[in-house]
C-alpha positions in Angstrom: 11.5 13.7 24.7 10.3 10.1 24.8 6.9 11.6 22.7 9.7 12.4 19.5 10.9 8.9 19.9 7.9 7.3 19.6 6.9 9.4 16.6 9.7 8.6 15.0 9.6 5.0 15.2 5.6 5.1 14.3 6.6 7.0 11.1 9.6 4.5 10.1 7.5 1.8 10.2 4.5 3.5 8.3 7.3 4.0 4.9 8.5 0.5 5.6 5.3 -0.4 5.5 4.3 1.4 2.5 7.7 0.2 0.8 6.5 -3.1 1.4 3.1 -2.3 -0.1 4.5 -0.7 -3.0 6.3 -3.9 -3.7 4.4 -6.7 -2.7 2.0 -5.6 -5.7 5.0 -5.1 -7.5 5.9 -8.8 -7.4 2.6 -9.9 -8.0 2.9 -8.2 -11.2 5.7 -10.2 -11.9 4.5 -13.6 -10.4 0.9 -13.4 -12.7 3.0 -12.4 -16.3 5.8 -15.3 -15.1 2.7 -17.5 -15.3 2.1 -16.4 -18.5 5.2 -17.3 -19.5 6.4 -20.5 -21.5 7.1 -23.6 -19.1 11.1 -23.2 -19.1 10.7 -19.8 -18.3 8.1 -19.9 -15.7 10.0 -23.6 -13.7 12.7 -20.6 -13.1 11.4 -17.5 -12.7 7.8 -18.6 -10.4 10.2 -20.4 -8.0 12.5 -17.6 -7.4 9.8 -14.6 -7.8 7.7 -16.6 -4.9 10.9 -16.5 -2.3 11.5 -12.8 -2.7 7.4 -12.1 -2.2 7.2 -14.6 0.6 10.3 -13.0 2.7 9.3 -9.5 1.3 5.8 -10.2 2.7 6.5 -12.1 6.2 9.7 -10.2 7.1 9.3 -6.8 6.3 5.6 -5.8 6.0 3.6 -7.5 8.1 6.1 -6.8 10.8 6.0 -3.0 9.7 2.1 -3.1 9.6 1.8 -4.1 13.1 4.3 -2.0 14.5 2.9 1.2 12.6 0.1 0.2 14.4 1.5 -0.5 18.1 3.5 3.1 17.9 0.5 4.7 16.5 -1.7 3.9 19.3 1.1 4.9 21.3 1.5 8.2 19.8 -2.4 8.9 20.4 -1.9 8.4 23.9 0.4 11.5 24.2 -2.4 13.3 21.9 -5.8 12.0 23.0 -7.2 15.3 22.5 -7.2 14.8 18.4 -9.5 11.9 19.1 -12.1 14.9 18.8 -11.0 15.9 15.5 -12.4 15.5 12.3 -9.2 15.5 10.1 -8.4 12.7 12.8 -11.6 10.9 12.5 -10.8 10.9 8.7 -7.4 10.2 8.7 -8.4 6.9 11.1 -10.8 6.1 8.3 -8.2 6.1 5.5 -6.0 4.2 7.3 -8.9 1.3 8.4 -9.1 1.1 4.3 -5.5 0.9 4.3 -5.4 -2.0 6.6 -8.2 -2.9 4.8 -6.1 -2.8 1.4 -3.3 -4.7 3.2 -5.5 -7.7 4.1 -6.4 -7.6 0.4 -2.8 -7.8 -0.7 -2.6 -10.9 2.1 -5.3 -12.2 -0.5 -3.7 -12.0 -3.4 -0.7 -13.1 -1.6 -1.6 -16.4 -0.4 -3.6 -17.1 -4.0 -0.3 -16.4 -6.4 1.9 -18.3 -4.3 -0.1 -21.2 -4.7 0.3 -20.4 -9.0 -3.6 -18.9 -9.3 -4.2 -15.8 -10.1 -7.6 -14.0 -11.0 -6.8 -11.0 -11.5 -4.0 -9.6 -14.9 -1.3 -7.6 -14.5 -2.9 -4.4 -15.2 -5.6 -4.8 -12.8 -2.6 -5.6 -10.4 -1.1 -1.9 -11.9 -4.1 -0.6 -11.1 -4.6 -2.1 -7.9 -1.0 -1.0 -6.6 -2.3 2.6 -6.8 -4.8 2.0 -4.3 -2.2 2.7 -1.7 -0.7 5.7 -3.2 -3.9 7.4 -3.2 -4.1 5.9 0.7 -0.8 7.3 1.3 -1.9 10.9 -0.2 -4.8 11.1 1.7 -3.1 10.2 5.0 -0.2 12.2 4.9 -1.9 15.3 3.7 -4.5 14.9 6.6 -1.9 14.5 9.6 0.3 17.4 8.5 -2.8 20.0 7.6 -4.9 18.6 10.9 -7.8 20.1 8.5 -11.0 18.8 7.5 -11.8 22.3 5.9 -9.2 21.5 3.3 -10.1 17.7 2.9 -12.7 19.0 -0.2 -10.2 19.9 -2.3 -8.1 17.0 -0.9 -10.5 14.4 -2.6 -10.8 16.6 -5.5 -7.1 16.5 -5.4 -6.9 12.9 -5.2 -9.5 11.7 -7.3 -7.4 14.3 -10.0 -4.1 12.3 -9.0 -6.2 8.7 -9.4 -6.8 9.3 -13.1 -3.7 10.7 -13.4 -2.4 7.5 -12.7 -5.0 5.5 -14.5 -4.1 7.6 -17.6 -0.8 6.7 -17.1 -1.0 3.3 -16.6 -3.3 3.0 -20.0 0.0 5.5 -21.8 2.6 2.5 -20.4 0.3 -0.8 -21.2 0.0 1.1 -24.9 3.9 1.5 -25.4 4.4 -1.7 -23.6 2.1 -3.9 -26.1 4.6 -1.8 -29.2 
């Protein structure tokens, strides 16, 4: 019983984590084209888009990050036997790049709210898909527990990933009309 418990909590925090994720990059969307913006604009909109990432960021998913972590371990230690897996070898690995991914948006993060930015707002859109394909990958392993099928898993995902890079090129074209 306490196992279920456990679970459940590891997999709350893993969508409030990827909510968070999904957002984050969201903002920063928002926070690079409010510094595009004309100086009126911006004095309001930078201010108020900086609060929202900032509590989004410290409140909700870096707490969720470490916790999916924490009950994740904890969940292994009730199923130390998939350690020998390889769908569990390669799920660990997609979620190291996820981490990996996270530290990246702690990056971008700490850069925007100080008003720089290197990268536009479609590489951001771009970017933000990183963790969709992340979240494909690591859902799909956990609930086949198959490396047999992880072939046409990539093929799978690397079909979603320009999927999603055709449709952010469709949006940024009816955008710019």
């Amino acid at each position: 019983m306490e196992f279920e418990y456990i679970k459940a909590l590891h997999i709350i925090f893993v969508v409030t984590w990827f909510a968070g994720l999904f957002y984050i990059v969201r903002l920063f969307i928002y926070q690079t084209e409010a510094m595009e913006r004309p100086e009126a604009e911006r004095a309001i909109l930078k201010p108020q888009l900086d609060l929202m990432a900032s509590r989004l960021w410290y409140i909700i998913t870096w707490p969720s990050a470490v916790l999916t972590l924490i009950f994740g371990f904890w969940v292994l230690t009730y199923r130390m036997g998939y350690l020998q897996l390889g769908f569990m070898h390669a799920k660990l690995g997609f979620v190291a790049l996820l981490y990996g991914y996270h530290i990246g948006c702690h990056i971008l993060f700490k850069e925007i709210q100080k008003g720089r930015t290197r990268w536009t707002s479609t590489q951001l859109r771009i970017w933000n898909e990183a963790s969709t394909l992340l979240l494909f990958a690591i859902v799909f392993l956990i609930v086949l527990k198959s490396t047999v099928s992880m072939l046409w898993g990539i093929v799978s995902l690397l079909g979603l990933g320009v999927t999603l890079m055709l449709g952010i090129r469709i949006y940024k074209k009816f955008r710019k009309d």
